[in-house]
LORO-156294 format. One line per 5 residues: number of its first residue (from 1); for each residue x, y, z of N, C-alpha, C. Coordinates in steps of 0.05 Angstrom, whole numbers, always signed. Layout:
<pts>
NUM	X/Y/Z/X/Y/Z/X/Y/Z | ... .
</pts>
This chain:
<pts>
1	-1003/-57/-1591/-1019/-34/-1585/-1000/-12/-1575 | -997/+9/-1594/-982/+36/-1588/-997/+48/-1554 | -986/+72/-1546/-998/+92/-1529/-1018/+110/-1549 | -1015/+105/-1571/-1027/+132/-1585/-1051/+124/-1593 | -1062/+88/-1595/-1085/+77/-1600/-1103/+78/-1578 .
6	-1096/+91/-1556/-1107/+90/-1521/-1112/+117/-1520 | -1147/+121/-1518/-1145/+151/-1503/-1166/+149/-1480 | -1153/+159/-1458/-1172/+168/-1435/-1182/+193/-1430 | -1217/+190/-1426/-1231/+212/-1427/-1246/+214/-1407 | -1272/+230/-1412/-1296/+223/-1394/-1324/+225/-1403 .
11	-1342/+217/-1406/-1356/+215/-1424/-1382/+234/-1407 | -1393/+261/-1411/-1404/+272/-1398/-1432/+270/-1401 | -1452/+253/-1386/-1477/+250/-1392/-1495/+248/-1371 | -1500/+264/-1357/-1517/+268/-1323/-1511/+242/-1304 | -1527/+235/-1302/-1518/+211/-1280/-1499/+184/-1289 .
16	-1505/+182/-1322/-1492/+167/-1332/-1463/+166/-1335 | -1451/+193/-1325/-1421/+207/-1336/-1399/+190/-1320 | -1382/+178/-1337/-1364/+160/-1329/-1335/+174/-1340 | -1315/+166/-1321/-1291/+158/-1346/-1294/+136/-1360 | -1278/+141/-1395/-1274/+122/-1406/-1247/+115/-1420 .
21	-1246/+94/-1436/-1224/+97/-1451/-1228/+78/-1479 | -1217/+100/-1499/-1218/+88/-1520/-1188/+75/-1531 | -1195/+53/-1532/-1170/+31/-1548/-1186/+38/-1589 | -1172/+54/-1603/-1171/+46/-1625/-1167/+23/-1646 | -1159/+1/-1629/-1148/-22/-1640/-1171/-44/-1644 .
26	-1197/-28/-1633/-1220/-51/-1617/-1236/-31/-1639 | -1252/-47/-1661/-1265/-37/-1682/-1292/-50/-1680 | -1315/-38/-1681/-1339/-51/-1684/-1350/-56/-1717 | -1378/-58/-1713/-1381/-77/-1738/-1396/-56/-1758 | -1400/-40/-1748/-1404/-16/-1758/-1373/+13/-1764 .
31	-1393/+30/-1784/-1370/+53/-1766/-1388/+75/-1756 | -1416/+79/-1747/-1423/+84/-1740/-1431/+82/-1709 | -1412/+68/-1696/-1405/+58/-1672/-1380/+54/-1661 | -1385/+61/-1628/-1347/+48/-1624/-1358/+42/-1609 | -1334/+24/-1586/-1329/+6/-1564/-1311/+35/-1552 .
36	-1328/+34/-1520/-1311/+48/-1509/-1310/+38/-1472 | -1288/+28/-1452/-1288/+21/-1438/-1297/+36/-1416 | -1323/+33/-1404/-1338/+54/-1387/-1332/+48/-1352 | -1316/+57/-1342/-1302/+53/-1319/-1329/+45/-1297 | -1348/+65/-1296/-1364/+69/-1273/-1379/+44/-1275 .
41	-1387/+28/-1306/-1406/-1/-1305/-1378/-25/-1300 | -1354/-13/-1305/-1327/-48/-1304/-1325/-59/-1335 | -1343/-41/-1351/-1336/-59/-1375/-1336/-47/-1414 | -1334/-60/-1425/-1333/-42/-1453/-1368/-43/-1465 | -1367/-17/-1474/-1404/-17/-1489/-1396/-10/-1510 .
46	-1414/-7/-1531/-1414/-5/-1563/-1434/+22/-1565 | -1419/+42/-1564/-1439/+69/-1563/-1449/+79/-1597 | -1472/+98/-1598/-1473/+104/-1630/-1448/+131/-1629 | -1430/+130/-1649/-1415/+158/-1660/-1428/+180/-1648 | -1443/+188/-1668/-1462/+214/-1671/-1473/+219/-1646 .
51	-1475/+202/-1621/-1488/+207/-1602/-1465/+216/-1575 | -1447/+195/-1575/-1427/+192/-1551/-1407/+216/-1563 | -1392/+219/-1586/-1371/+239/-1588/-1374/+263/-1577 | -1396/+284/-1585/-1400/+308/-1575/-1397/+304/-1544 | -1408/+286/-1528/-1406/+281/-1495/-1375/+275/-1484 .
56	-1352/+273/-1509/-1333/+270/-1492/-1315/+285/-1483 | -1298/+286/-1459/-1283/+310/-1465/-1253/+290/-1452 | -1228/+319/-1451/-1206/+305/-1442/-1209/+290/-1412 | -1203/+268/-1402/-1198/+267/-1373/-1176/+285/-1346 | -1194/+290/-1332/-1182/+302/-1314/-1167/+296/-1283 .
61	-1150/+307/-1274/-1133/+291/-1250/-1152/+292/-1230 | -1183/+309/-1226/-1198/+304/-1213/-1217/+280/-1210 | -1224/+275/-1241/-1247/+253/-1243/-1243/+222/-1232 | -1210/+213/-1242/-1204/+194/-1232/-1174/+186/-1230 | -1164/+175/-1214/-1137/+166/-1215/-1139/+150/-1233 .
66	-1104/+164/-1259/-1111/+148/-1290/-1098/+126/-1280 | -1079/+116/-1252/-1066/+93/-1249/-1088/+63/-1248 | -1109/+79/-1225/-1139/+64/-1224/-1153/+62/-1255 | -1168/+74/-1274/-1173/+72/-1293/-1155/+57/-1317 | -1131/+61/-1316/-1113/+40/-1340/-1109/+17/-1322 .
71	-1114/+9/-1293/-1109/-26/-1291/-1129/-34/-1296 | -1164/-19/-1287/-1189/-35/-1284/-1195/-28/-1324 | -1184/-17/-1347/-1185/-22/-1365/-1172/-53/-1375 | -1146/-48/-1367/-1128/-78/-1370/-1140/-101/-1372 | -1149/-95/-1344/-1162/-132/-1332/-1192/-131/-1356 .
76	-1210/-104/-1359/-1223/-117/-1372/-1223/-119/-1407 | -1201/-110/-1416/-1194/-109/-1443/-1182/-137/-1454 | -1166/-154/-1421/-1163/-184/-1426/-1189/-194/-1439 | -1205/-196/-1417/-1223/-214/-1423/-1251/-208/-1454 | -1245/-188/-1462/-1272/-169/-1480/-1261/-182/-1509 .
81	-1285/-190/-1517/-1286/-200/-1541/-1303/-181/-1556 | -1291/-169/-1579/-1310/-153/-1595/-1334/-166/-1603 | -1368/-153/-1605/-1379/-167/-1626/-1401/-196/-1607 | -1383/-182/-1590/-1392/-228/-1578/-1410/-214/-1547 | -1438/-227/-1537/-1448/-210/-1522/-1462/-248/-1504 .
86	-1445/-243/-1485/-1453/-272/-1474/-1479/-263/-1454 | -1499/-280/-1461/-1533/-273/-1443/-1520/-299/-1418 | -1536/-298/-1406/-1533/-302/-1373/-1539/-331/-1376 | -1563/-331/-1394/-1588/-356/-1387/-1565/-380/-1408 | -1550/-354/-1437/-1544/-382/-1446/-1512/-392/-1430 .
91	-1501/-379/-1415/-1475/-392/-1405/-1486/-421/-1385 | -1509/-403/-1369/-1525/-423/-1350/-1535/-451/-1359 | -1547/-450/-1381/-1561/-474/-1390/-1554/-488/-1407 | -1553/-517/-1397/-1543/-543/-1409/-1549/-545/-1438 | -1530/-553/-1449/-1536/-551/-1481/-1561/-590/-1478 .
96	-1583/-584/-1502/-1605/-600/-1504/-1593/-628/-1518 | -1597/-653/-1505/-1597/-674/-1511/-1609/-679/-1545 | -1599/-689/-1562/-1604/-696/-1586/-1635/-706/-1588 | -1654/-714/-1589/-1683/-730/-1588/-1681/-751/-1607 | -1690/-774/-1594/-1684/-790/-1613/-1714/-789/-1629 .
101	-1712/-813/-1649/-1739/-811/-1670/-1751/-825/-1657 | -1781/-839/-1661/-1796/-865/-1657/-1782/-883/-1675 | -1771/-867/-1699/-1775/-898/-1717/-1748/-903/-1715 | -1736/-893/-1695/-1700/-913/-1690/-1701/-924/-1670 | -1717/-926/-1656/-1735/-947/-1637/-1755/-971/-1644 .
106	-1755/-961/-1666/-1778/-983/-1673/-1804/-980/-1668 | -1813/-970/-1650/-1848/-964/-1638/-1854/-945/-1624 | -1873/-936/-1623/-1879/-914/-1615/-1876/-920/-1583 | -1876/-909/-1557/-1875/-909/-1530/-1902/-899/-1529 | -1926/-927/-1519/-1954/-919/-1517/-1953/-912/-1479 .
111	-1942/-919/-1469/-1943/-911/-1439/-1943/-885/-1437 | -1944/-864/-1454/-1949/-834/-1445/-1969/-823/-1461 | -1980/-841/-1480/-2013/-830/-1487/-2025/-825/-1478 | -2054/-813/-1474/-2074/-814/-1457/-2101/-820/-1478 | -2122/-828/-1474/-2145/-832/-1486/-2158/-817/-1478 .
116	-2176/-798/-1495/-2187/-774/-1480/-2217/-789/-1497 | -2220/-800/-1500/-2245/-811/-1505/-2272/-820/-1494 | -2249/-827/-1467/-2269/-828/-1447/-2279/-811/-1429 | -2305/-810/-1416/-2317/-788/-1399/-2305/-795/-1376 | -2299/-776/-1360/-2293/-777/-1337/-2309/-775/-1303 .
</pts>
């Protein structure tokens, strides 16, 4: 990765207005989209083109220290996988035991029937 694939900006949108930085090297699945590392959330989002470009402008020595902004890019440009969007519930939860059949048992398991036949 050159310096010239790296640009730091700021992405101007009311409360939402962050620095960011764009790594060119990091391509989405579209081209109607980029990945751009949004300082103020800690992590990279997948913005629409047509929407985010007009909002960006150059970064300034006011908005943020670029020494602060290129390490907390670093650390999270290690870990960012394009494309790949890990949900909470599935890191959390145990992958599901195989089920076996009845008939590789041999018989059905009548101890969890119920007979609803009868009145109660």
């Amino acid at each position: 990765m050159s310096k010239n694939d790296i640009w730091y900006g700021f992405l101007q949108a009311g409360e939402h207005s962050s620095p960011v930085v764009r790594d060119a090297t990091l391509e989405t699945k579209s081209q109607k989209t980029i990945y751009l590392y949004n300082h103020a959330r800690g992590k990279f989002l997948e913005y629409a083109r047509e929407v985010v470009e007009p909002k960006l402008r150059e970064l300034k020595p006011k908005d943020v220290a670029l020494k602060e902004l290129d390490s907390a890019f670093k650390a999270a440009r290690k870990n960012f996988v394009p494309g790949k969007v890990a949900k909470k519930w599935e890191a959390a939860a145990p992958a599901a035991a195989p089920r076996e059949s009845e008939e590789a048992d041999g018989a059905a398991d009548d101890s969890l029937s119920m007979d609803f036949s009868e009145e109660f």
